[in-house]
C-alpha atoms as one frame of an Amber mdcrd trajectory, in Angstrom:
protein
 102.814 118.356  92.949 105.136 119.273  90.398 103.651 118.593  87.143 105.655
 116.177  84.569 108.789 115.276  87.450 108.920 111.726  88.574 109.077 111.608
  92.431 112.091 109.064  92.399 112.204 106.553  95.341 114.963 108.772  97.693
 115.114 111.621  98.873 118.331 114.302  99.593 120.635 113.977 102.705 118.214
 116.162 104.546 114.848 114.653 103.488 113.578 116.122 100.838 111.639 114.456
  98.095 113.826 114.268  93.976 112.647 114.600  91.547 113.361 113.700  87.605
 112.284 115.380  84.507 111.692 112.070  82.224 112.119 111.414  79.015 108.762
 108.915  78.505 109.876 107.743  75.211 113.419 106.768  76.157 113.907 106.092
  79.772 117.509 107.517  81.030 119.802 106.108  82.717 118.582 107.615  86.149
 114.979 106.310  85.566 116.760 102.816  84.828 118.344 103.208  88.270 115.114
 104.676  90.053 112.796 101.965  88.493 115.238  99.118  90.048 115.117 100.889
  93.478 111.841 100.747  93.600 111.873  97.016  92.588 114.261  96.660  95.041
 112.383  98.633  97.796 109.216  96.597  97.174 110.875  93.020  97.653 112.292
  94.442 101.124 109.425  95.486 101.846 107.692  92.480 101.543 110.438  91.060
 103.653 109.788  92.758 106.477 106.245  92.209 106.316 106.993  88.486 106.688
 109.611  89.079 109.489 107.319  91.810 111.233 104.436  89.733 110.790 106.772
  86.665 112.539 107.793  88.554 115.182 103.934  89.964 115.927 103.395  85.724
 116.346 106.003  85.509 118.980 104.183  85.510 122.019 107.761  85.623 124.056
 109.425  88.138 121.217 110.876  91.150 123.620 110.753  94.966 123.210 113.611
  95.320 121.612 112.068  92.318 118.833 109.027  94.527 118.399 110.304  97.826
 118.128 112.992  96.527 115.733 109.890  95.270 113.417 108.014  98.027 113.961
 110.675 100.312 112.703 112.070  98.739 109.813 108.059  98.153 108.834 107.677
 102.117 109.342 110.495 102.504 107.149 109.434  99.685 104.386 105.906 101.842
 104.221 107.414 105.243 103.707 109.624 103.957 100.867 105.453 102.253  99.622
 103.881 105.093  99.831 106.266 107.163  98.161 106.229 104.852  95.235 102.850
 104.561  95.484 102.897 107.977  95.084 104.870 108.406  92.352 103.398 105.499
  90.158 100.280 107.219  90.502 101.133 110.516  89.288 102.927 108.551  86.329
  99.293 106.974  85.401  96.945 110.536  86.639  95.825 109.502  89.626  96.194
 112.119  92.541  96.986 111.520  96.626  93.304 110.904  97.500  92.961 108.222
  94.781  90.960 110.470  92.240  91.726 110.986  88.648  93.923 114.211  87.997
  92.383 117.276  86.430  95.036 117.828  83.998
C-alpha cells in the first residue's frame, strides 16, 4: 500500500492502479472527479446486479445472455472492490478487514 495516496477508481491504459496525493482539508478538483466515479460506478453496479440477477431467472436466457451478465457483473465487482479498497484505506482499515497499524 502506499501510505497517504488515494487509490482512485481507474486505473492507466495498461492496468495499473492511480493513485492521488489528497489534500483532506480541501478536496481538489481530481478527488471531486474520482468521488463522482465512484458514485457513478456504484449505481452501475447495482444495475447490473438487477439485470444479472434477471437474466440468472431466465430459465430460456442463452449463452450468449449469461456470459454477457456474467461479464459486465465481473467488471461491476472489480470497479467494488477497488473502491472498497480505497474507502477503506481512507478510514484505516486494511485488505483483510483489520484495523491498520499506522
Amino acid at each position: 500500500m502506499m501510505d497517504g495516496l488515494r487509490l482512485l477508481p481507474w486505473t492507466t491504459p495498461d492496468g495499473k492502479p492511480c493513485y492521488l496525493d489528497p489534500d483532506t482539508a480541501h478536496p481538489g478538483a481530481l478527488s471531486l472527479l474520482a468521488d463522482s466515479v465512484e458514485v457513478s460506478q456504484l449505481g452501475s453496479a447495482e444495475e447490473v446486479l438487477g439485470g444479472s440477477r434477471a437474466v440468472l431467472g431466465d430459465a430460456a436466457a442463452g449463452e450468449k445472455a449469461v456470459r454477457f451478465a456474467l461479464t459486465r457483473a465481473a467488471e461491476s465487482l472489480e470497479d467494488v472492490l477497488r473502491i472498497a479498497v480505497s474507502r477503506g484505506r481512507r478510514i484505516g482499515v486494511d485488505a483483510e478487514g483489520g484495523e491498520d497499524g499506522g
